[in-house]
Residue, then its C-alpha position, 0 to 999 in steps of 0.5 A: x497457488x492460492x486457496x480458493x476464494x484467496x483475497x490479496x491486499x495491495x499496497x498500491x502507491x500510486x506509483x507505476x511498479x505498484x499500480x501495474x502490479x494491482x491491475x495485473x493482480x486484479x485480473x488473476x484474483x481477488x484483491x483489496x488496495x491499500x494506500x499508505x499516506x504517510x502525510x508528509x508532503x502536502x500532495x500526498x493526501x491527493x494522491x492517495x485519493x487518486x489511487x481511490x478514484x482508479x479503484x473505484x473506475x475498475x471495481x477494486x475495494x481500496x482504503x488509505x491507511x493514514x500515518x496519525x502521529x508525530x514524524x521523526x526528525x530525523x531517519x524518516x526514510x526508515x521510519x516511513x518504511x517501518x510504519x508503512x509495513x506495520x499498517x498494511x500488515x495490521x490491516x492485513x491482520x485486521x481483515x483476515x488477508x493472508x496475502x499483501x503483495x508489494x512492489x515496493x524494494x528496499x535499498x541497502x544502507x550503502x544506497x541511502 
């Protein structure tokens, strides 16, 4: 149970896990999405923009939270996850949101 008047951030992808999540999230609560856009593929910035437009569609408050700064060579997988979480809880900080919700899993190191 949440408090009342709870907002719960989002991190919404684009991805089918994360969206479903958001779209379910949303009908039970108040919610904000949050893109991470890591800027690593060309596309990437697009996509983020598309998550925007299917907010803006249902109502949901969304910001892109961008990757400034040099990327590593090597460890990207690890790097990308690390970042990722320190944006959305620094914007989940930033904002007073008590709550992020992920539909993001982690792999073990044998998975990698």
């Amino acid at each position: 149970m949440f408090e009342n008047n709870a907002a719960i951030a989002v991190a919404a992808s684009g991805g089918p896990d994360s969206m479903a999540l958001l779209h379910l999230l949303h009908r039970f609560a108040q919610v904000v999405a949050v893109t991470v856009d890591h800027g690593l593929r060309a596309e990437s910035a697009a996509e983020a923009k598309t998550v925007a437009a299917w907010c803006k569609q249902h109502n949901i408050l969304h910001h892109i939270l961008p990757w400034q700064g040099t990327k590593p060579k090597t460890g990207i997988h690890e790097a990308g996850r690390a970042v990722r979480y320190e944006l959305l809880e620094n914007f989940c900080r930033k904002n007073y949101i008590l709550h992020l919700a992920t539909a993001h899993y982690s792999r073990s190191p044998a998975e990698n």
